[in-house]
C-alpha positions in Angstrom: -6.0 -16.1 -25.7 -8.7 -13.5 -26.3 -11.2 -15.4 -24.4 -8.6 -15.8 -21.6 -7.9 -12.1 -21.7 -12.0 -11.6 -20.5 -12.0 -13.6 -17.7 -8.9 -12.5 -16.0 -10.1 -8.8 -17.3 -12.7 -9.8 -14.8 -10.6 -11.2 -12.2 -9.0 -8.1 -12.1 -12.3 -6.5 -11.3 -13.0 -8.7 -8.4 -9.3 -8.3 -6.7 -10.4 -4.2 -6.9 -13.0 -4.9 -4.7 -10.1 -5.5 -1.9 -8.9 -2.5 -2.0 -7.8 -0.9 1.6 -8.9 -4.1 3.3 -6.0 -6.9 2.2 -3.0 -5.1 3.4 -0.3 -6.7 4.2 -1.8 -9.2 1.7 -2.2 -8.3 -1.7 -5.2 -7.8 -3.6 -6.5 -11.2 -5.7 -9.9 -11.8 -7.5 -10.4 -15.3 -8.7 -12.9 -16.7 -11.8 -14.2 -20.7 -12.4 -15.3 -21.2 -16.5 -16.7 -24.2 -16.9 -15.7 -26.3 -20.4 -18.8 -24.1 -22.0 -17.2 -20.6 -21.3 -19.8 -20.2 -19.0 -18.4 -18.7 -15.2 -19.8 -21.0 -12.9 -17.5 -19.3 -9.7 -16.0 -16.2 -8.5 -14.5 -15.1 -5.5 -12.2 -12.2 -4.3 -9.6 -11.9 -1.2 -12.1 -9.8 0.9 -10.0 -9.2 4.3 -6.2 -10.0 5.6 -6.5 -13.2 7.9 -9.8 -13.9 5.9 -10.3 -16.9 3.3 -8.2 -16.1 -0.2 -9.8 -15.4 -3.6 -9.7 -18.9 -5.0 -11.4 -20.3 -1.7 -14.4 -18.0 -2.1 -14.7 -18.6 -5.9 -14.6 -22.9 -5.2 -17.0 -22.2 -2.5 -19.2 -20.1 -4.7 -19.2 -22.9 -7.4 -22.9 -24.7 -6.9 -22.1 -27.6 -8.9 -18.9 -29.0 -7.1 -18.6 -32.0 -10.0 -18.4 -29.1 -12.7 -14.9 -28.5 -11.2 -13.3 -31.1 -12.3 -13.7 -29.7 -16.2 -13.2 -26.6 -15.6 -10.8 -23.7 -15.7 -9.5 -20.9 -12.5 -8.3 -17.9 -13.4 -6.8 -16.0 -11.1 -4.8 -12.5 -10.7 -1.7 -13.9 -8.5 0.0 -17.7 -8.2 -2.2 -18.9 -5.6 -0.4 -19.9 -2.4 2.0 -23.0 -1.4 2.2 -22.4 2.2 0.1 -22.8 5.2 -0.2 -18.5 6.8 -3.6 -17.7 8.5 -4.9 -19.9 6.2 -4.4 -23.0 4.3 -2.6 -23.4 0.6 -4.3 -22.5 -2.3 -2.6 -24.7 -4.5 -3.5 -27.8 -2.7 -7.0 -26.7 -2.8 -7.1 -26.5 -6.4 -5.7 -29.8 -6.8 -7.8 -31.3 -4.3 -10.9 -30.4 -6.3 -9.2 -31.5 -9.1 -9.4 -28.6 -11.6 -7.1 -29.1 -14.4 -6.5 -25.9 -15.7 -5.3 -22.8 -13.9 -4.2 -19.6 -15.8 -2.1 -16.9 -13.4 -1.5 -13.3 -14.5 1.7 -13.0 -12.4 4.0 -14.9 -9.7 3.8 -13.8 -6.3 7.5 -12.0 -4.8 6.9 -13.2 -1.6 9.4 -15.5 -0.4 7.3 -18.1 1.0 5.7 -18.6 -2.5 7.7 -17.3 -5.5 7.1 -20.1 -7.8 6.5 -23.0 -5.2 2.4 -22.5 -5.9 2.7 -22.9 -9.5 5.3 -25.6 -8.8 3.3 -27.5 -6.6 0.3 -27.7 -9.3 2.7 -28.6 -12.1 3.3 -31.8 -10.5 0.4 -32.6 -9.7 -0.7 -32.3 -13.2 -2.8 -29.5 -13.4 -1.9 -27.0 -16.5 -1.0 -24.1 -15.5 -0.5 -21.1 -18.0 2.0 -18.0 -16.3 2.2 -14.6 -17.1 -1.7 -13.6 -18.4 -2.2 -9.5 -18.2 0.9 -9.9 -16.1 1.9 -6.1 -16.1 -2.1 -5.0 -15.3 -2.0 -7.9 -12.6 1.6 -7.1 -11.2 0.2 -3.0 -11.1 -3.3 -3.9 -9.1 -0.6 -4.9 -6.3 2.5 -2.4 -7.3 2.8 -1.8 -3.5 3.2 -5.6 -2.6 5.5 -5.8 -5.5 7.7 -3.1 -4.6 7.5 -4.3 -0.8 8.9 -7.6 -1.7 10.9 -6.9 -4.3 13.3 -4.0 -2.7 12.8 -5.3 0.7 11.4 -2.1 2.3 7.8 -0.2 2.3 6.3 1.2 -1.1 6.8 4.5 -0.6 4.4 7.8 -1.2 5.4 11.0 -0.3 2.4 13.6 0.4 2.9 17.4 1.0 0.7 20.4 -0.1 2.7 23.6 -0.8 1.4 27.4 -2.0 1.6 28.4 -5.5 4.7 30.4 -4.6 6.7 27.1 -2.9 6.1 27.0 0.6 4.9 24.4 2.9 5.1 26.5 6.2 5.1 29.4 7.4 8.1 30.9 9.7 8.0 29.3 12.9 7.3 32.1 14.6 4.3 32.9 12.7 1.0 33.4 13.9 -0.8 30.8 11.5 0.8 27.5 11.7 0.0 24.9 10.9 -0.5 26.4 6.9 -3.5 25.7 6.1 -4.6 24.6 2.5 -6.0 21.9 1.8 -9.9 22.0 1.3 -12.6 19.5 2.5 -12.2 18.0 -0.7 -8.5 17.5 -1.2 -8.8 16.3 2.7 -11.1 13.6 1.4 -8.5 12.3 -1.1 -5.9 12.7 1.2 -7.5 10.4 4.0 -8.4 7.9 1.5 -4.9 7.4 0.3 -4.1 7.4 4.5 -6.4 3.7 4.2 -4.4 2.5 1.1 -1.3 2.7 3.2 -0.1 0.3 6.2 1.7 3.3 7.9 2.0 6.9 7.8 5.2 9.0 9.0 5.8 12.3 9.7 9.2 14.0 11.8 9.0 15.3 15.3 8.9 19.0 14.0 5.6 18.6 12.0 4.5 16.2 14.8 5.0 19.3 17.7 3.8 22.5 15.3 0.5 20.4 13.9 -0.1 18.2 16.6 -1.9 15.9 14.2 -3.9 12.7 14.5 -3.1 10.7 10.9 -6.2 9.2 11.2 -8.8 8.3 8.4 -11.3 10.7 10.1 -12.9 11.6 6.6 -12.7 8.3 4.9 -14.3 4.8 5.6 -11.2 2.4 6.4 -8.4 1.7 8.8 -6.6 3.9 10.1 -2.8 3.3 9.6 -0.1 2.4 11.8 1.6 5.8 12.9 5.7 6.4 13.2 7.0 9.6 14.5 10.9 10.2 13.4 12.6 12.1 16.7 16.0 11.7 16.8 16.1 13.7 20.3 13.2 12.7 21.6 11.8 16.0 21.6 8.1 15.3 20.9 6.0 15.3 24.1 3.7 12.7 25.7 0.3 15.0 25.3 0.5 15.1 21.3 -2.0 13.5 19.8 0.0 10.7 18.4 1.5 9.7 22.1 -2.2 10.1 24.2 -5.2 8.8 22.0 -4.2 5.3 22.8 -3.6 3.8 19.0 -0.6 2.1 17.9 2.0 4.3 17.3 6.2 3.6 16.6 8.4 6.5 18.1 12.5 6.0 15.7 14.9 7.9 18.3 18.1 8.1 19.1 17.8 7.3 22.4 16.0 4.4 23.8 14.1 1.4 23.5 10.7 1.0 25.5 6.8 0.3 25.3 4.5 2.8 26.8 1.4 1.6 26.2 0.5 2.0 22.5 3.3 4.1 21.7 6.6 1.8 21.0 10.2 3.8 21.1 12.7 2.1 18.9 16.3 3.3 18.8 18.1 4.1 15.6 20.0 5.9 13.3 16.5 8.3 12.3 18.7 9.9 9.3 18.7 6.6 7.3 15.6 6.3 5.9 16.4 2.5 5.1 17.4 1.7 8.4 13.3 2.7 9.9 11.9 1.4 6.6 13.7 -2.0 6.5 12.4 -2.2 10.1 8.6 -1.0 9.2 9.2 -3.8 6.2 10.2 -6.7 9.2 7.2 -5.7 10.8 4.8 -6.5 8.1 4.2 -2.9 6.6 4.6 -3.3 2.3 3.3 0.6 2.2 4.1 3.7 3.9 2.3 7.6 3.3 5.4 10.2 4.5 3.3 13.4 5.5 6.4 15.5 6.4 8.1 17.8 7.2 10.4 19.1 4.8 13.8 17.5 6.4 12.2 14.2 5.9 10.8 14.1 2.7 14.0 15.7 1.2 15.6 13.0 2.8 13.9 10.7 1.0 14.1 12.0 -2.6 17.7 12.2 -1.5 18.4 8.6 -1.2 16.0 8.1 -3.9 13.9 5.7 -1.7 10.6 7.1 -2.5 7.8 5.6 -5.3 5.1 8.1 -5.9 5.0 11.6 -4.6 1.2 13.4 -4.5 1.5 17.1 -4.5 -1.3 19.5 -3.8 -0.5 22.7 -4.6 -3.0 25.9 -3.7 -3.4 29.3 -5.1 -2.2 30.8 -2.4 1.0 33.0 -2.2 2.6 33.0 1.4 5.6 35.3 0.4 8.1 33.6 2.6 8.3 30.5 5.3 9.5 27.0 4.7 10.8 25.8 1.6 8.7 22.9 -0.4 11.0 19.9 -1.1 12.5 19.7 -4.1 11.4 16.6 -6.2 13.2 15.3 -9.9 10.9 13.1 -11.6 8.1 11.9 -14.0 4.6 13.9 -13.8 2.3 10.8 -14.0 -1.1 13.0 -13.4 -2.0 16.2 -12.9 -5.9 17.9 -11.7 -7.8 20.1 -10.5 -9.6 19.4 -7.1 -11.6 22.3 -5.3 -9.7 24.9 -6.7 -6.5 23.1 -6.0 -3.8 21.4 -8.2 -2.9 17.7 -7.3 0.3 16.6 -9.0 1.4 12.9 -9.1 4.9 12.3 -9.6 7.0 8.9 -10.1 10.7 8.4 -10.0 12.3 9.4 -13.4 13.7 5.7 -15.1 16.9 7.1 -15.0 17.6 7.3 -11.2 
């Protein structure tokens, strides 16, 4: 078991390598040991619609004969069903390796059991449930995605030390500003972790913001604007720049271009996330404003809240939203406190 434990320690570190590239597809890294202990293979999922983990660690293999004594270790049960590209599982037992151990089961539907299934009987050996809580947290947002049936869900905000997020609408600096080159760093990094980022028409029409990855290397997510009313205009940034962008109103259904306006109930957060979910999106960043994040901690459909909190007092404005949970992390950035908070177990 010990020696087990140190090649899917190192499987682990392959699937990392994945990181803001997989999405919708979770991250997987992929190890060969020959019958000597010695790794003769490895291979990581490198790119959504691109060749999985266990196909780049058979393809790294020099030695295809060595296969056929030899053991794959791999982070999550390799797939059963043909998607962008072909099974997994019917790879492995074409190559004939007999032994496969899997740190967890995959929640998706289409696989859930049928990959370790179809190995079974074809008489491989296949050992379930290795590191399985490191494994099932490399890919907590695909877990929670298809588990729950909606988006994981972060909420992001940065408030002053005295508890605002804005200042009075009417005041002459807005948006706030407090994040620092730094914290914006961060921020725009966790924007290329996500598949989607959402904010509410108010923030959408006082910042006109981009919710791009401007100061990060990665994608850029897709962008969803809640406007019951329709009241945000077709100059903002979101609705002109010509990337993909999802407009949840109360009022009608149409595609202009890149922006898509889709009409529903905006003050149900499960009825836009179940939708984003359909679509393919397993994580979602929530950037504001305060109506909409409270809604969210609400309903209690939110999964890890990141807030940045600056040493500067404000005096009055717009209340931060007010969050009930478990303080997972807390640090100092630039001057700046980040706080991450998780739901408490009890909710």
């Amino acid at each position: 078991m010990v020696i087990d434990e140190k090649y899917m320690r190192r499987a682990l570190q392959l699937a990392r390598l994945g990181a803001g590239h997989t999405s919708p597809n979770p991250m997987v890294g992929a190890v060969i040991v020959d019958s000597d202990g010695t790794i003769i293979g490895e291979g990581w999922h490198r790119k959504c619609g691109e060749a999985h983990a266990e196909v780049n660690a058979v393809a790294s293999v020099k030695e295809e004969k060595l296969l056929k004594d030899s053991t794959l270790y791999v982070t999550l049960e390799p797939c059963s069903h043909y998607g962008k590209t072909p099974p997994c599982a019917r790879l492995i037992i074409e190559r004939g390796i007999p032994r496969v151990v899997v740190g967890c089961l995959d929640p998706f539907a289409k696989v859930s059991g049928r990959g370790v299934a179809m190995l079974r009987e074809a008489g491989v050996e296949v050992t379930v449930g290795l590191l399985e809580q490191e494994c099932r947290a490399l890919n907590h947002r695909f877990m929670t995605a298809h588990t729950t049936g909606r988006p994981w869900v972060q909420l992001k905000w940065a408030q002053t030390a005295d508890g605002f997020i804005a200042l009075p609408p009417d005041a002459g600096e807005n948006p706030l500003r407090m994040s620092t080159p730094a914290t914006m760093c961060l921020m725009h990094r966790q924007r290329a972790l996500c598949d989607a980022i959402v904010v509410g028409a108010a923030t959408a029409l006082i910042d006109n913001p981009s919710l791009t990855t401007r100061y990060w290397p990665g994608k850029s997510p897709l962008r969803v604007v809640l406007s019951r009313d329709l009241s945000v205009a077709g100059n903002l940034n979101l609705l002109s720049d010509g990337l993909p962008t999802i407009v949840y109103n109360g009022i009608r259904n149409e595609v202009c271009g890149a922006v898509e306006y889709v009409k529903m109930d905006t003050t149900n957060p499960s009825s836009w996330l179940e939708d984003l979910y359909r679509r393919g999106v397993t994580s979602v960043m929530v950037e504001g404003g305060a109506k909409v994040l409270q809604g969210l901690i609400d309903a209690h459909a939110w999964d890890e809240a990141r807030v940045e909190v600056s040493p500067r007092r404000v005096g009055q404005g717009v209340t931060a939203p007010l969050i009930d949970g478990c303080q997972e992390a807390r640090y100092c950035l630039d001057g700046n406190i980040i706080n991450v908070i998780r739901p408490s177990l009890t909710v």
